[in-house]
N, C-alpha and C positions, 0 to 999 in steps of 0.2 A: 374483287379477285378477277381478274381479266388475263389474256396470252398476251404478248407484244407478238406482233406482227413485223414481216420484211415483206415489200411487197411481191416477192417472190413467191412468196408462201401464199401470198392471197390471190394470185394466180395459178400457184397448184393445189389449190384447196386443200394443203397440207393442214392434218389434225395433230396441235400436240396434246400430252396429256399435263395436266397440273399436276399442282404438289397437293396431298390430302388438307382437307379441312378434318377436325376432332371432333367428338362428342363424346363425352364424358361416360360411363358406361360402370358398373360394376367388373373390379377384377382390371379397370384396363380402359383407355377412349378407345373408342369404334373411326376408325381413318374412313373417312369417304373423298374418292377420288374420282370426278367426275371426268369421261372422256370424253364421248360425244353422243348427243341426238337425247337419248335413252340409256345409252350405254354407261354403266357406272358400277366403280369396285369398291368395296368393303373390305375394311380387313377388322377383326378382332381376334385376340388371343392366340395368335398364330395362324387362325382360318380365315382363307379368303372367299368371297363372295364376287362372281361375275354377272350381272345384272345386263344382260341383252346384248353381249358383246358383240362387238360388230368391226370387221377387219378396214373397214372404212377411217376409222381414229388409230389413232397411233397407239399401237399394242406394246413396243416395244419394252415400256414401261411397264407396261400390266404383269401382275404377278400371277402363277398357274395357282386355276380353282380350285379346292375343295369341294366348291358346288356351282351351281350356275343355276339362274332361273330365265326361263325368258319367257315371255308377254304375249308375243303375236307370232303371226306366222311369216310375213313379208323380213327380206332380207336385213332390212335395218334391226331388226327384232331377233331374227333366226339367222345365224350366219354362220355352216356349217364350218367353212376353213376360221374366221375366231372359235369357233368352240374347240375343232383340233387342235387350234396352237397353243390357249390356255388350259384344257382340261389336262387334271393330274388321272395319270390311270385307275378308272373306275370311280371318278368324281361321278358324283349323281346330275344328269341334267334336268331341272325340273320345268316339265312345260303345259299347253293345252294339246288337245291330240291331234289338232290340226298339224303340231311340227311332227310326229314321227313318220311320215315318209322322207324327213332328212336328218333324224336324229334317232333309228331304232331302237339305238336300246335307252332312249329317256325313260323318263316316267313322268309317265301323264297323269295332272293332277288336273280334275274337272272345276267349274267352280262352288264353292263350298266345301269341297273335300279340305283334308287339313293331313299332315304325313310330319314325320320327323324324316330329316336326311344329313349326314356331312354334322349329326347332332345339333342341329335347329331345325325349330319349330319351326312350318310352313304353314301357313293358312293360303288357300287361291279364291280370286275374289273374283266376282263379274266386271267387266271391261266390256262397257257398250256403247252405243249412244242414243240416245234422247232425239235428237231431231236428225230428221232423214236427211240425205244425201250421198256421194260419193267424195272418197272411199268411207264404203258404210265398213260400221263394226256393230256385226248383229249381238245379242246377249246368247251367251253358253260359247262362241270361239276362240275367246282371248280372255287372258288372266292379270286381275293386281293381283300383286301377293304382300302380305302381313307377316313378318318373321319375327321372332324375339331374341335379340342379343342385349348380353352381358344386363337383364334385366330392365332395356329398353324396347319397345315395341315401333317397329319403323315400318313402311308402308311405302308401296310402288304400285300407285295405282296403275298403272298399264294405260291405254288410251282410251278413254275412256269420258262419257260425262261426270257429272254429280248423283251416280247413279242412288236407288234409295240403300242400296248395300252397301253404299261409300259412305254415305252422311251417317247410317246407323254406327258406326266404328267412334268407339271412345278410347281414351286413353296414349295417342298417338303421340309421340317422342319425336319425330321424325319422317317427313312425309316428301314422298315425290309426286308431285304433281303435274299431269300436261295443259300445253296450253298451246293455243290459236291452231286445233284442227278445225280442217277446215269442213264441208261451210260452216264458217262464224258459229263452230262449235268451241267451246272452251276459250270464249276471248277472255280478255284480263279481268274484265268486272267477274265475270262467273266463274273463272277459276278463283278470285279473290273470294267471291261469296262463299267456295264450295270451303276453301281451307278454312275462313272464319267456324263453320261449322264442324271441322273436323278438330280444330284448336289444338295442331303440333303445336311443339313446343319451336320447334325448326323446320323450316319446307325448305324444298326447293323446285323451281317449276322446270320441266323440260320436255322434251321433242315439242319447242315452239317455231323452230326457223326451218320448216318446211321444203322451202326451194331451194335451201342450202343442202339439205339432206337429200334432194332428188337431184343436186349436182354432182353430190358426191356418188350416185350410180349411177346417172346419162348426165355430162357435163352440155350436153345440147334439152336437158328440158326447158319445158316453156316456163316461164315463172308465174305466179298467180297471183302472187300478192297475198295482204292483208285487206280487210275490212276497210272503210273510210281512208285506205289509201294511208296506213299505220304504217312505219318501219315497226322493226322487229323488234329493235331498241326503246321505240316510244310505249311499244308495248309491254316489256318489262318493268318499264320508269312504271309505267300507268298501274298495272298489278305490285310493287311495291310500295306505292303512293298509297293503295288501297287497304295495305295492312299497317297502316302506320297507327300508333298506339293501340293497336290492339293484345300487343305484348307477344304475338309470334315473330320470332326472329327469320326474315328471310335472308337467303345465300343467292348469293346472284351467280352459280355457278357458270364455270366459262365452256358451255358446253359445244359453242360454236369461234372458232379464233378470229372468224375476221369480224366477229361485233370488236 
């Protein structure tokens, strides 16, 4: 599942969005529609779900939330004008408390805490990391969250490693996973390892192309690369390669267009 590109587009780093993939669900398949980075919709049984919207991808498409969850606090994550333009009035925004100096009247969900909103079930998970470096993500400021629709349990880990609150999680239907923070946090063998252990039924990895996401808010960043001098692409091959018979089905969502 890939965008065609014009090269026009690939020099205005325009984002489109896809057409939903399914997943089968009681009552109804669950649509997920990947736009970019992080940034990803849900739709079941008439409620929609905005997952880290971020006015960077092409909203136009995006359907107004019933709910909104977001992860961190940095713009790609928190992005007050996407939450204005998708939230239905008095959609719940559900976040860490880091965002409500830009989002007052969210609700802040710590991690561990668990809330019903918009009528699903919330669970907020720790988002940390494991080995130091910049940009660090300390534990208690950022959130996965575990939701339960239509009788499947789906998962956004947030940015995060294989933390031990992540591997503990059973029964996972559907999981988002990050990959290639840097430094040579979450490369493709160890995001591979972390999903083996979590054993969705369906993943899919994302906020992995980095200097793509930091063009799209200064088109003058410096880029950093990957590890051993990886494209971004070899790194997906590499973490799909990695799941192969093990019977989780991955999605290679088109989360960046000019792969």
């Amino acid at each position: 599942m890939r965008s065609q590109l014009t090269i026009a587009a690939l020099l205005t780093l325009t984002v489109y969005a896809a057409a939903a993939d399914r997943v089968p669900a009681n009552g109804g398949d669950i649509e997920i529609t990947p736009i970019v980075h992080s940034s990803v919709q849900l739709e079941y049984g008439g409620t929609v779900i905005q997952v880290d919207p971020w006015s960077a991808g092409d909203l136009t498409k995006a359907k107004p939330a019933d709910l909104i969850l977001i992860t961190d606090d940095p713009i790609h994550h928190l992005d007050p004008k996407a939450i204005g333009q998708l939230r239905k009035p008095g959609a719940p925004v559900v976040m860490p408390a880091t965002g409500k100096p830009k989002v007052p009247d969210g609700t802040v969900l710590a991690n561990g805490e668990q809330l019903v909103a918009a009528g699903i079930s919330i669970q907020a998970l720790p988002a940390y990391d494991l080995t130091p470096g910049d940009p660090a993500h300390p534990k208690g400021k950022a959130n996965g969250y575990l939701i339960s629709l239509g009788g499947k349990r789906i998962l956004f880990a947030g940015v995060t490693q294989c933390v031990p609150e992540l591997r503990a999680l059973k029964d996972i239907d559907v999981a988002f996973v990050p990959m290639n923070i840097p430094p040579n946090r979450m490369a493709p063998q160890e995001a591979a390892d972390c999903v083996k252990l979590l054993r969705p039924k369906v993943v899919y990895v994302n906020h992995y192309d980095q200097d793509y996401a930091a063009r799209l808010t200064n088109p003058q960043s410096t880029p950093r690369g990957l590890p051993g001098g990886l494209t971004v692409d070899q790194t997906v091959a590499a973490f799909g390669n990695a799941l192969k018979n093990t019977g989780i089905e991955f999605r290679d969502g088109p989360w960046y267009p000019a792969r």
